[in-house]
C-alpha positions in Angstrom: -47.3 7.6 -11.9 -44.6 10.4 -13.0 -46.5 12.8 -12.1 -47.2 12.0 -8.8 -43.9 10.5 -7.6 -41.4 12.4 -5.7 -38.6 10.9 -8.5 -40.2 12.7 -10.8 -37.3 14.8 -12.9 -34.7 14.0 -10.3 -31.6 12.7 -11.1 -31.2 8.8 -10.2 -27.3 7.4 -10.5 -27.7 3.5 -11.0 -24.0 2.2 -10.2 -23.5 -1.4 -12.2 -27.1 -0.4 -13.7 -26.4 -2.4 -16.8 -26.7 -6.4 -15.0 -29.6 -8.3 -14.3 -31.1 -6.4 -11.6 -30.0 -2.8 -12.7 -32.4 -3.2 -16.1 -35.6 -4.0 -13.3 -34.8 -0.7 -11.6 -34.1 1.1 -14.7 -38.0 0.2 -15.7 -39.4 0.9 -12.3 -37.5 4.7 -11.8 -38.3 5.2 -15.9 -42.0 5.1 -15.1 -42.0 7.3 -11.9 -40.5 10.2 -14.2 -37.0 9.9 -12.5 -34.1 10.4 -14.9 -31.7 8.1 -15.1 -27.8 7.9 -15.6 -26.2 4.6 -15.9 -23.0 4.3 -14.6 -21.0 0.6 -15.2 -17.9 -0.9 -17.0 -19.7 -1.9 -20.0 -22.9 0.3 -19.6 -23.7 -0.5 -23.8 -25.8 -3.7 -22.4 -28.3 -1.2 -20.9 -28.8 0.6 -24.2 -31.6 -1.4 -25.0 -33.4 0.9 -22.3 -33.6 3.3 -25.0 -36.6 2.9 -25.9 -38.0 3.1 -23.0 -37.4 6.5 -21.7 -38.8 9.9 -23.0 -35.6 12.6 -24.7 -33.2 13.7 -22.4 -34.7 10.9 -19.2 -31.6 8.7 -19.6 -27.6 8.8 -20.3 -25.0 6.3 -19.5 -21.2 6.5 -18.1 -18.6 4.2 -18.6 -17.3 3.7 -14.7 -14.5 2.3 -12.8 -15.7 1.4 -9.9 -12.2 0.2 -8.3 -11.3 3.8 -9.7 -12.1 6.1 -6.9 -12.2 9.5 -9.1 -14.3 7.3 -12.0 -16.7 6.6 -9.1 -17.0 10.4 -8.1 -17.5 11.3 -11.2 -20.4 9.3 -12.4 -22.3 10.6 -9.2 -21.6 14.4 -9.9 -25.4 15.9 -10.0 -27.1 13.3 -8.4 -30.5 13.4 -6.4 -30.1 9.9 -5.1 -28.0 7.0 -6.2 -28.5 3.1 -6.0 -25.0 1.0 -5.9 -25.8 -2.6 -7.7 -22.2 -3.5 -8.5 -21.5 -6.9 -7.2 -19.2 -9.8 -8.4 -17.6 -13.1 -7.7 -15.1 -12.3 -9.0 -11.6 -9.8 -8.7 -10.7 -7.7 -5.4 -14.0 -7.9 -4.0 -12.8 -6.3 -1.0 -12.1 -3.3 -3.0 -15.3 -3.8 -5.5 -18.0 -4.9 -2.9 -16.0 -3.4 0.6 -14.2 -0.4 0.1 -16.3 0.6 -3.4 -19.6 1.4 -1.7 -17.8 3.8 0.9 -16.3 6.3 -2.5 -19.8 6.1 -3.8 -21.5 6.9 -0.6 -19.0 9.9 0.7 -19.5 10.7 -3.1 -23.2 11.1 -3.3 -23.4 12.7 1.0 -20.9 15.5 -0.5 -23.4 15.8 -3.7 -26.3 16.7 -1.3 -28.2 13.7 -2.5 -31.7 12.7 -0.7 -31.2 9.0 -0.7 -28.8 6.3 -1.6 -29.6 2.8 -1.4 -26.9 0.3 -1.6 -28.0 -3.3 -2.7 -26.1 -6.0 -0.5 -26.8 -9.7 0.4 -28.6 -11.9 2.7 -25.0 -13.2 3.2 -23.3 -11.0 4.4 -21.7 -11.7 7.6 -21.1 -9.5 10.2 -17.1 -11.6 10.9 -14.8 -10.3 8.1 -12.3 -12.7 9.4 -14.9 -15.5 7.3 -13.2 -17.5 4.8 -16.2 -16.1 2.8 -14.3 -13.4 0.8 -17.8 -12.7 -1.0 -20.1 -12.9 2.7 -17.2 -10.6 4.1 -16.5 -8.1 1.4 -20.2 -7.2 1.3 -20.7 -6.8 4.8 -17.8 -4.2 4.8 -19.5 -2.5 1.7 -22.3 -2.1 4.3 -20.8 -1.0 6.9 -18.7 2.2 4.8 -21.9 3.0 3.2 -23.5 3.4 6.7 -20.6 5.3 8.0 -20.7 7.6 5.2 -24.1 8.4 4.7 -26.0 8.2 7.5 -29.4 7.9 5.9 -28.7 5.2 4.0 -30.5 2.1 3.4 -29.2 -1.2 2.9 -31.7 -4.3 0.7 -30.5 -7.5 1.5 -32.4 -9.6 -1.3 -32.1 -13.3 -1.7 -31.3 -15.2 -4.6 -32.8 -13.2 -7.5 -34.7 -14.9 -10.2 -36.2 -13.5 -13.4 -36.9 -15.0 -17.0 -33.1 -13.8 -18.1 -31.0 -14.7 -15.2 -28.3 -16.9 -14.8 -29.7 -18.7 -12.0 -32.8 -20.5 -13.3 -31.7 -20.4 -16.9 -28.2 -22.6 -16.3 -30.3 -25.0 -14.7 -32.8 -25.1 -17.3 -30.2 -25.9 -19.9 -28.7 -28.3 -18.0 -31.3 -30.0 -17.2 -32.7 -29.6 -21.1 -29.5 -31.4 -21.6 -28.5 -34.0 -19.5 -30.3 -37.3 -18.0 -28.4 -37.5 -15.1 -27.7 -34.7 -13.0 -25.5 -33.8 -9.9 -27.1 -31.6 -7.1 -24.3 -29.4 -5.0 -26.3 -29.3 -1.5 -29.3 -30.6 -2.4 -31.2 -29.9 1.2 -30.0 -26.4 1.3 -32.8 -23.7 1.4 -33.4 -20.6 -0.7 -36.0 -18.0 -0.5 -36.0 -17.1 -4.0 -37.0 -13.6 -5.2 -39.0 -12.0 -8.2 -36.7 -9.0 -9.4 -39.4 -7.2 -10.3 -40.6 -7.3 -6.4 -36.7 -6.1 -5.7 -36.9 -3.4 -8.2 -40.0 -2.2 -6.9 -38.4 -2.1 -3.1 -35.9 0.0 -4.3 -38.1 2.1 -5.8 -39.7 3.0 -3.0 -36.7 3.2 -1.1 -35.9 6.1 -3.3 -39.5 7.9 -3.4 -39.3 7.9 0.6 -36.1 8.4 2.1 -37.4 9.8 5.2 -39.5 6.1 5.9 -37.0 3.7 4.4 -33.4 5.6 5.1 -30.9 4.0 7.8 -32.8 0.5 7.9 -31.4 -2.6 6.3 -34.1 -4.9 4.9 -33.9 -8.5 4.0 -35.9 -9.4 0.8 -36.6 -13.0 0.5 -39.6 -14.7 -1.7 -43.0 -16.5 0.1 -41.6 -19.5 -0.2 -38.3 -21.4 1.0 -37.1 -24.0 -1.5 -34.0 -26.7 -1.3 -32.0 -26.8 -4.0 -33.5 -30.6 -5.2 -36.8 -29.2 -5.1 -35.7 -26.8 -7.1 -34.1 -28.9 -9.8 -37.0 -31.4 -10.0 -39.6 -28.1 -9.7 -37.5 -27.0 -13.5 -37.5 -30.6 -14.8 -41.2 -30.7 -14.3 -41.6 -27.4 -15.6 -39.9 -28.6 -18.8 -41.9 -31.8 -19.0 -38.2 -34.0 -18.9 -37.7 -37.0 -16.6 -34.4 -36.8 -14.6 -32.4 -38.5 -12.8 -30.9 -36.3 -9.6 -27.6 -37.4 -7.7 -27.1 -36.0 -4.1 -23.5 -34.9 -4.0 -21.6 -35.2 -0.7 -20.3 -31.9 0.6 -16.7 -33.3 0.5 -17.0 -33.9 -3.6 -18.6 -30.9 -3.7 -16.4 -28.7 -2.2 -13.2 -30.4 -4.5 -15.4 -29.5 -8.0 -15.8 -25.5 -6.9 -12.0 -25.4 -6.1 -11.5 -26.3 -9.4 -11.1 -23.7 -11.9 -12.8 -23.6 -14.4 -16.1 -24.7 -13.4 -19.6 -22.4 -13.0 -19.0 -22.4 -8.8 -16.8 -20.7 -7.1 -15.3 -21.8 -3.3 -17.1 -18.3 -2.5 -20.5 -19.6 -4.2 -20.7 -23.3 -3.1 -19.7 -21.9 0.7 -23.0 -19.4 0.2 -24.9 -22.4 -1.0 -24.2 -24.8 1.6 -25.0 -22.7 4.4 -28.7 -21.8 2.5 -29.9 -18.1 1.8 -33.2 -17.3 3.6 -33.9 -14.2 5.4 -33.5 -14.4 9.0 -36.0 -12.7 10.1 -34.0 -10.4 12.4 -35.1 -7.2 9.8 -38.0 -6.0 8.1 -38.8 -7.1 4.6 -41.0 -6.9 2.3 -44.3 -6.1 4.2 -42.7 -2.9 5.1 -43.2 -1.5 1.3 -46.4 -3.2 1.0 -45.4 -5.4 -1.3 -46.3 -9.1 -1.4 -43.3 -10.8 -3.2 -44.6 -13.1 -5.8 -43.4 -17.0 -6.0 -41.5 -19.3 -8.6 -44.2 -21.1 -9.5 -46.2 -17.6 -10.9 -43.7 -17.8 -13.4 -41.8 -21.3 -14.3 -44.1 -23.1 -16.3 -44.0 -20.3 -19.1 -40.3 -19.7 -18.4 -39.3 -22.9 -19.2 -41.4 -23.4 -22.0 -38.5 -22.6 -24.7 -36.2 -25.2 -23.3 -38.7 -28.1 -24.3 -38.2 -29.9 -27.3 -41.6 -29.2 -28.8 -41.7 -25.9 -27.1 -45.7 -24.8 -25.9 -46.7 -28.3 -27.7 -44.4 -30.8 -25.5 -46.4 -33.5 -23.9 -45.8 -33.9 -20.2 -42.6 -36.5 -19.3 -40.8 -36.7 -22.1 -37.2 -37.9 -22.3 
């Protein structure tokens, strides 16, 4: 495939390409021949890429990205760049809003051929939302747009892989505990494969000329409320549970808490679901089928069974 793709030998910048998501792309531009430079606050928890990439395909940058000259820097030389930095946490305004603007003036005055900015189904078009996250991200959007015109924006849903810290806190919670509270337990989520993401962006980058100034709203084949989604991983780990509905009330007090493994920001997001709206294009436009949870959970959850592969089905 490197030979043949038009990344092959250019110079891909992957902003907050160490996390979850940034590794998936990492995998998918390594094998189209791109090279790849890693730019992130900690980009060490990428190094295991290594191996992965040919002498000379891949270096990595420590970045700033609240640091607007950090940010210009790391895209000096680049043929395209992909902005994954996103967070609950700090001045998202400046992180998720204002962030994505440096990095797209940055890569329009590098002469680069594409840039893809990676944002959320939630973002929300009011910044006036109580939303800090939904709000920050849809200013992120709109500076990228304003910058570089051929931009394109992926709007992904939840993301879910065998290392991400969405299935696997509920797996050791539920590995752990009998009884089990469930934060807004009829809200829906479209959950989606990261490899499928990766791929999207991939392709993104390989045709600029298709994919550039549309926004494109990734969700999975299947939408999913969060009790079916709980009971889909106790099954998965062979456990009986017991699951408590929690009232929105009591569930808003425990995320204003701090402290606790939900924001305000995240149990707002929750509530209101995250499935695509079907107002943009999404995965059919790559010619990708996205693949479902259920592909992939059984095997997943295997290591958080007491008897691992050998657990019988229903145990306590």
């Amino acid at each position: 495939m490197a030979n043949s793709s038009a990344l092959n030998g250019k110079l891909v910048v992957l902003m907050g390409g160490s996390g979850f998501l940034g590794n998936y792309v990492a995998q998918a531009l390594l094998e189209r021949g791109a090279r790849l430079r890693i730019a992130a606050r900690n980009p060490e928890k990428a190094f295991s890429l290594k191996p992965l990439a040919n002498l000379g395909q891949m270096q990595f940058a420590r970045c700033d990205a609240t640091d607007r000259q950090s940010v210009e820097r790391c895209i000096e030389g680049a043929d395209a760049v992909v902005n994954l930095v996103g967070s609950f946490e700090g001045d998202l305004y400046k992180l998720m809003g204002d962030a994505p603007g440096w990095m797209a003036e940055a890569a329009a005055k590098q002469g680069a051929d594409a840039f893809v900015h990676v944002s959320a189904i939630a973002a929300e078009p009011d910044e006036d939302t109580r939303n800090d996250y939904a709000a920050a991200k849809h200013r992120g959007e709109r500076k990228v747009t304003e910058a570089f015109k051929n931009a394109t924006i992926i709007r992904p849903s939840i993301v879910f892989g065998k290392d991400d810290n969405f299935l696997n806190m509920f797996g050791g919670l539920i590995s752990t505990l009998p009884v089990l509270p469930v934060f807004a337990p009829e809200a829906e989520l479209q959950l989606v494969y990261v490899d499928d993401v990766a791929e999207a962006i991939a392709r993104s980058l390989e045709d600029p000329a298709k994919h550039g100034g549309k926004t494109y709203e990734l969700g999975g084949p299947e939408k999913l409320a969060m009790m079916d989604i709980n009971q889909r991983i106790a099954d998965a780990q062979h456990r009986k549970r017991t699951f408590l509905p929690m009232p929105d009330a009591l569930s808003a007090t425990f995320a204003a808490l701090p402290g606790t493994p939900m924001g305000s920001d995240q149990w707002g997001l929750l509530k209101q679901g995250n499935v695509a709206s079907g107002d943009y294009p999404g995965f059919e436009k790559f010619g990708i089928e996205p693949k479902p949870l259920g592909l992939f959970l059984d095997k997943w959850m295997t290591r958080y069974r007491k008897h691992g592969r050998f657990e019988p089905r229903l145990s306590a």
